[in-house]
Each structure stands twice: as C-alpha cells, then as structure tokens.
N, C-alpha and C positions, 0 to 999 in steps of 0.2 A: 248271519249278521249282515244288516243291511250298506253296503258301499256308498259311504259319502262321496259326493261329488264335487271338485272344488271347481264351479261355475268362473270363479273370480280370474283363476289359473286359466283357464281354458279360452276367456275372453280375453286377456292378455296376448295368449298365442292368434288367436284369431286375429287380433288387432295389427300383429306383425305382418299375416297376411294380408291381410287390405293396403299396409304401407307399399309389399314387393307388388302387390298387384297394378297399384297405384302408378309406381315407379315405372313397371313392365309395360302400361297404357299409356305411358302419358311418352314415353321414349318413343314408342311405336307410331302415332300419330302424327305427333311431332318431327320424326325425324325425315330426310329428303326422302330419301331411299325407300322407305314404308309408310311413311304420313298419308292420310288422304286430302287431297286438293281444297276441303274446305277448310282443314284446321292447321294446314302449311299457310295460305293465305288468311287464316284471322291468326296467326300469330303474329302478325305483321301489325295489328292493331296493341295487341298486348304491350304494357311498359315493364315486364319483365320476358325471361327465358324460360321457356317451362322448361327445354333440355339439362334447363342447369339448378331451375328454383323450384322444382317442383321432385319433393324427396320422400313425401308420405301422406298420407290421406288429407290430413290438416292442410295443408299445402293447396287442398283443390281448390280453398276458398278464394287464393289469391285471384282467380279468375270473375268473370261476371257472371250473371245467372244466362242460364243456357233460355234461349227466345223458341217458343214453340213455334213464331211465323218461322224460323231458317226452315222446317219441317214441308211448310207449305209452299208445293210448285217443285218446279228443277229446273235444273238437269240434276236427277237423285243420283248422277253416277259423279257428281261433287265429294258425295259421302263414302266411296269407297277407296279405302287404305290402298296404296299401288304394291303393297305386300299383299294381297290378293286380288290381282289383276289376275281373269283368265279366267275365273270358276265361274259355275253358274251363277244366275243371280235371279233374289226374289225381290218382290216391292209388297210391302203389307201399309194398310189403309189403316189410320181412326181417325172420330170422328166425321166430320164431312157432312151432318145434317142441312148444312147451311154452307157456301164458299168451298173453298178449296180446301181438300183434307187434308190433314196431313200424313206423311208418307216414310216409311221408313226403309233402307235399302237393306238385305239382310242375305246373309251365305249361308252358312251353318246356325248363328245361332240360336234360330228357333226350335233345332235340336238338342243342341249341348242344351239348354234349359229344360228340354222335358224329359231328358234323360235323368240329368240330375233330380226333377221332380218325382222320376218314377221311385228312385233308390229310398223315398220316404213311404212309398207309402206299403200296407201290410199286405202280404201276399193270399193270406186267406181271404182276404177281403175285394182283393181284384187279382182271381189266380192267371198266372202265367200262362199266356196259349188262349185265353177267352176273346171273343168277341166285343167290341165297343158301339157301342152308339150314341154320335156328335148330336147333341142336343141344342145345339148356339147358333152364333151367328155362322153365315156362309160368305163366300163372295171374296173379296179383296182383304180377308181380314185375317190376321197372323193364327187363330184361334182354329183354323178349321184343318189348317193343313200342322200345328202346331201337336193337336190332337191324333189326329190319323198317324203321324210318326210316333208318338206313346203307346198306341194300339202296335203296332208294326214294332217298336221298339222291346216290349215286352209278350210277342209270338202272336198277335190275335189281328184281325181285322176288322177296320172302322168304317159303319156304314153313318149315311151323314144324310140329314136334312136341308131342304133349301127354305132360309131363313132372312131376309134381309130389315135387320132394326131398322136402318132410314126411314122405310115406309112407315114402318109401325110410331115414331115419332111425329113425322109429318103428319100421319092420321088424329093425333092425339093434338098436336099443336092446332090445328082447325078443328078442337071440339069432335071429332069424328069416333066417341068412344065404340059404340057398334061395328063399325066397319075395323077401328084395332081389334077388339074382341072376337069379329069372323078370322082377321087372317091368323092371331093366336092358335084359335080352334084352328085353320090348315096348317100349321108346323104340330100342333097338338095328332092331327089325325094323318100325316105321315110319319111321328113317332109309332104311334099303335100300327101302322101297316106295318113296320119294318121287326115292331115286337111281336107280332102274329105270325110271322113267316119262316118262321124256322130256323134264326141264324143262331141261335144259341147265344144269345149276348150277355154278360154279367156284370159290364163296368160299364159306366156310363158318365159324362161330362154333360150338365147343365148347367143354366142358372136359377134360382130361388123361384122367381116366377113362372117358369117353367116347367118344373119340378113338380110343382104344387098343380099347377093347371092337367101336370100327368098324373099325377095320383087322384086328382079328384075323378076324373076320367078315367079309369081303372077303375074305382071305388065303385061309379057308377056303371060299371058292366059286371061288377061283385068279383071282382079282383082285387089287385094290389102292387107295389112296386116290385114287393119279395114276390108274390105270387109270380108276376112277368121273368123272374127267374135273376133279377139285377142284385148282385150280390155287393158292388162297392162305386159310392158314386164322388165325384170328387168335380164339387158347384164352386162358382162364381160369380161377383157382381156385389152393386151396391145395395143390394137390397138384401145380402146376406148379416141380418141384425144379431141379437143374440138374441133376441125375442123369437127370433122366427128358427133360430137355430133351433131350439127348445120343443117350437111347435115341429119342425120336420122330424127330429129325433123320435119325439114321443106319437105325435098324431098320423103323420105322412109314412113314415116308412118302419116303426118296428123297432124291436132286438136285432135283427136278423140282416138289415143293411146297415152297411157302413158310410158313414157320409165325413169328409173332411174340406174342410171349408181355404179356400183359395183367394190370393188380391193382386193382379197382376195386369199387366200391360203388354201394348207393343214395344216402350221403350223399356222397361224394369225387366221384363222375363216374371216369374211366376214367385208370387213369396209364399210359403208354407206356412199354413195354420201351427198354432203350440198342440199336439199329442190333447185330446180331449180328458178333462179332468172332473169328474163331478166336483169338489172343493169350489170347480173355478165360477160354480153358477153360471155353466154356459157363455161365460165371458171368451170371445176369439182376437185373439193376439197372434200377429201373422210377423215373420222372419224374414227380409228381402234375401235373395241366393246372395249372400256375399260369397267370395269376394266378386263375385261380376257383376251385381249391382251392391247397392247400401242404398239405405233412411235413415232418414236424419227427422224427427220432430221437432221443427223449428219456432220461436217467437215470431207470431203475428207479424211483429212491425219491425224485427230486425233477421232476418233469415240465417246474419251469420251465429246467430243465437240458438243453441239446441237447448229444449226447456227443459226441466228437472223430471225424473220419475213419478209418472202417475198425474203430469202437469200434462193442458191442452195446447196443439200448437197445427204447424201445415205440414203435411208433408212435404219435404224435399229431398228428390232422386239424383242419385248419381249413378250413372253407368257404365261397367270398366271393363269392354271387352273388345278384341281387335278387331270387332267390326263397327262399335258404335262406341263413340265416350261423351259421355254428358256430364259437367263437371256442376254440377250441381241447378235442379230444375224444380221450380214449386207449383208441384199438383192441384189437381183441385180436389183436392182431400184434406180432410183434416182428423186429429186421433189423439189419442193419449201414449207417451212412450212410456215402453215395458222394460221390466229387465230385462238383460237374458237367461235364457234357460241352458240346459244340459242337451238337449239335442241341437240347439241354434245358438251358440253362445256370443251373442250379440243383442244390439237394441232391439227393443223390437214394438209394434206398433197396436194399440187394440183400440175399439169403437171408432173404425174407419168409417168417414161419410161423408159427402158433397162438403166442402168449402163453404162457411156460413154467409161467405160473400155471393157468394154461388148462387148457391141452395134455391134460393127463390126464383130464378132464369133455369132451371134445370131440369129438362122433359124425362123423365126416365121410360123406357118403353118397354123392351121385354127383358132387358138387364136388369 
C-alpha cells in the first residue's frame, strides 16, 4: 500500500522553519556584538527595530528591497558579521561584463550549500569516491571552487577547466560569432584532454551549452557522454529550457546518464530541481535551499505581492545565513510558482528565464 504524503503538513513545519531562521538572521546581523558593519549602520536608516519588529519571515517585508549597486566596489569587509571576525575569507564575482562587478564576501557558505546539495542527489548516479570534472566558468567565480569542495566533499577529485564568460560575451557583443565559436571549441578541447587521460571521472558540472558542444564532439570522434565513462551530471544556466531538457535526455546523453538540472547564484546558493517525472512532460520546477535562502514569485508591479499558483511573476530572493542576509531582492528572472512537493515542501518556481524587461539587453554567452 502506497504512503500518502500529507505535503500540506509538512509545508506548515517548514514554514515554522523559515520564521526561527528568519528570527536567528536577523538577531545576528543586527545585533552590536555580531551584526556586520554594513547592516549595524543601515539600521540607522530603518523607521523601525528589526531587533524587536522583525518575528518571522512576513516580517522581512518591512524592510526595502535590497540594491545590487551596495554589491558593487568596497571595502567588501563592510559585509562581514564581527561574529566571524578571524576566519579566512573569500570574495566570489558576477557579472562584471561591463563596470564594476559585483562582489560577495563569503566563509563557509559556499560549502554548507554544496554540501547540502550533495545529500540530493542519487549515489548510483554520481558514486561516492569518483572523479569530477568542472565544466564552467573559472576565475573569481563562486562555481569553480563551489564545485571542487562537492568532488572533495563526497571522496573524489575535481579537475577543472580554464573558462572565462567575459570574453566570450564581449566577443558576441561586437558581432565576433567566429572567434566566440574558436574559444568554445578551446574549453571544448580541454574537456576532451582531461576525459582522454586516465582520471577515471564520472560526475561532471556543466552548462546546457556546453554539454551539447561536448557530446557533439564525442559523437564526432564516434563516442559518447556514457561512452567517456560520465555516469551523473548535474547542469546549470539559463538556457536549461524544458525543450532542451528533453533533447539532452533523449538525444545527448541516453538511459545511462543521469542529468538533474540546477538554478542558482552567488547570492541564493544552489536550488534543486523536482525528482524527474515523465507525467511532468519534462517541465523543471527548482526549490531554493530553505531555510537559507527562499523565492518568492512576485507581482510585476507590486513585489510585496506573491502571485497565485501556476500564475507569472519576478523572482524575489531572500537570503538567510550568518554570512549574508538579503531581505528581499528582484532577480532578473522571471517564472511561474509551483506547489510544493514531498521532497522540497515549499514554493517552488518552474519556466525560469531572463526578466521580460531584460530579455532583450541580455548577451547570454556560454551560460
């Protein structure tokens, strides 16, 4: 007999979570003792007390929406809590095709997020002790070194390509399709040297476009993804559709590899696709890690509006950990909100894609 699930129950409990989490972030930043220097001094702007008005998730709205320029420039050591004064520190980049990037200051949590990603995903499928190979970006970006500790975290080592989007943008924004196309094929044929060489690799991190430019190149030496020995891949990026879900499933990689599809940032940490469903017609609905981040689908023209199920709207991020709190931020993305499910019981977001305000200014390059 099959075990009903009661989803409803289980959202409920979650939602209690997000309130202490809420409560446990917002204490921490805010208070002298642990606050970091940037959100001890914009409290000072605020006409309330977050120490005292700020009791549960609802609560975050009372704030303004968080400005991507505070990201852009430093001193980035404004954003570190003085409850972890002393540990090492990292600085991870987006964006930055143009001006100044923005910048995030980070300790652990690029860990605790891939840790917690790893505990989703299925062990036959990327077994314990294997080999990795970083297929993205390189350089200043949270993704390379995010990766390499998931290899490392679950027994295997990550060998990694040198990859920088910028360029590949820049080439694209001055019409330069050819010369983007040569430098794809070089991160294309330092994939294939590093799958030639003997490291035994079986899991592997790409994006869509990338993915496809390797299997075509495999195909074309009368191989294959499976054949290269890649047993679980686990892609990201905007160009992960459900159209193109369908074609990697069925055309690109087989029965035989596992692919689960990812939507994640420097600020969010990593959200987890829904458990693949034939019913679902390859539709992907992805979960943000509550409680350390949350999405919210918001109304177009009022953000403090979250829109009905199965309704279009923007995404808006909150992120709730002692290293970074963003009390609510509007992506340039936009989606449809989901139920939630039994494994993620919360909202959750599907047909993610550029911001329709966006969309038309927006170079996509090897993402």
């Amino acid at each position: 007999m099959t075990k009903t699930v009661d989803v409803a129950s289980l959202a409920a409990k979650q939602r209690e979570k997000l309130d202490a989490q809420t409560r446990e972030i917002v204490q921490w930043h805010f208070s002298p003792e642990t606050g970091s220097p940037f959100w001890l001094e914009k409290a000072k702007e605020l006409d309330f007390d977050p120490l005292q008005d700020v009791n549960c998730f609802d609560d975050l709205k009372k704030f303004p929406l968080f400005e991507d320029e505070w990201l852009r420039g430093g001193p980035v050591r404004r954003w570190l809590p003085k409850g972890l004064e002393g540990k090492p520190l990292y600085v991870f980049e987006t964006g930055g095709t143009t001006g100044i990037p923005k910048s995030r200051l980070v300790v652990e949590d690029h860990w605790i997020d891939y840790e917690m990603f790893s505990h989703t995903l299925p062990d036959e499928s990327f077994p314990k002790g294997s080999n990795w190979l970083m297929l993205g970006p390189s350089g200043p970006r949270r993704l390379r070194l995010a990766v390499e500790h998931l290899a490392q975290y679950r027994g295997g080592i990550c060998f990694c390509v040198d990859l920088d989007p910028r360029w590949v943008v820049k080439l694209l924004k001055k019409g330069k399709t050819q010369e983007a196309k040569e430098y794809a094929d070089h991160v294309i044929d330092q994939a294939m040297t590093v799958l030639s060489a003997g490291h035994e690799i079986k899991c592997m991190f790409t994006t869509p476009k990338l993915l496809e430019a390797l299997a075509v190149r495999l195909m074309d030496n009368d191989s294959s993804i499976a054949e290269s020995g890649i047993k679980g891949i686990f892609c990201g990026g905007t160009e992960f559709t459900q159209q193109w879900y369908r074609f990697a499933r069925e055309e690109l990689l087989g029965p035989d590899v596992y692919i689960t599809p990812t939507y994640g940032n420097t600020l969010m940490g990593l959200a987890c696709g829904k458990p693949f469903d034939p019913a679902d017609n390859y539709k992907i609905t992805y979960y943000a890690p509550q409680p350390r981040a949350s999405i919210e689908v918001v109304d177009f023209d009022d953000h403090t509006k979250v829109v009905g199920y199965g309704e279009t709207g923007r995404v808006k991020l909150y992120t709730l950990t002692k290293e970074l709190f963003v009390p609510g931020f509007l992506e340039r993305d936009e989606g449809e909100r989901e139920l939630p499910h039994e494994k993620y019981p919360w909202d959750g977001i599907s047909g993610v894609r550029p911001y329709h305000v966006f969309a038309k200014t927006t170079t996509v390059g090897v993402y």
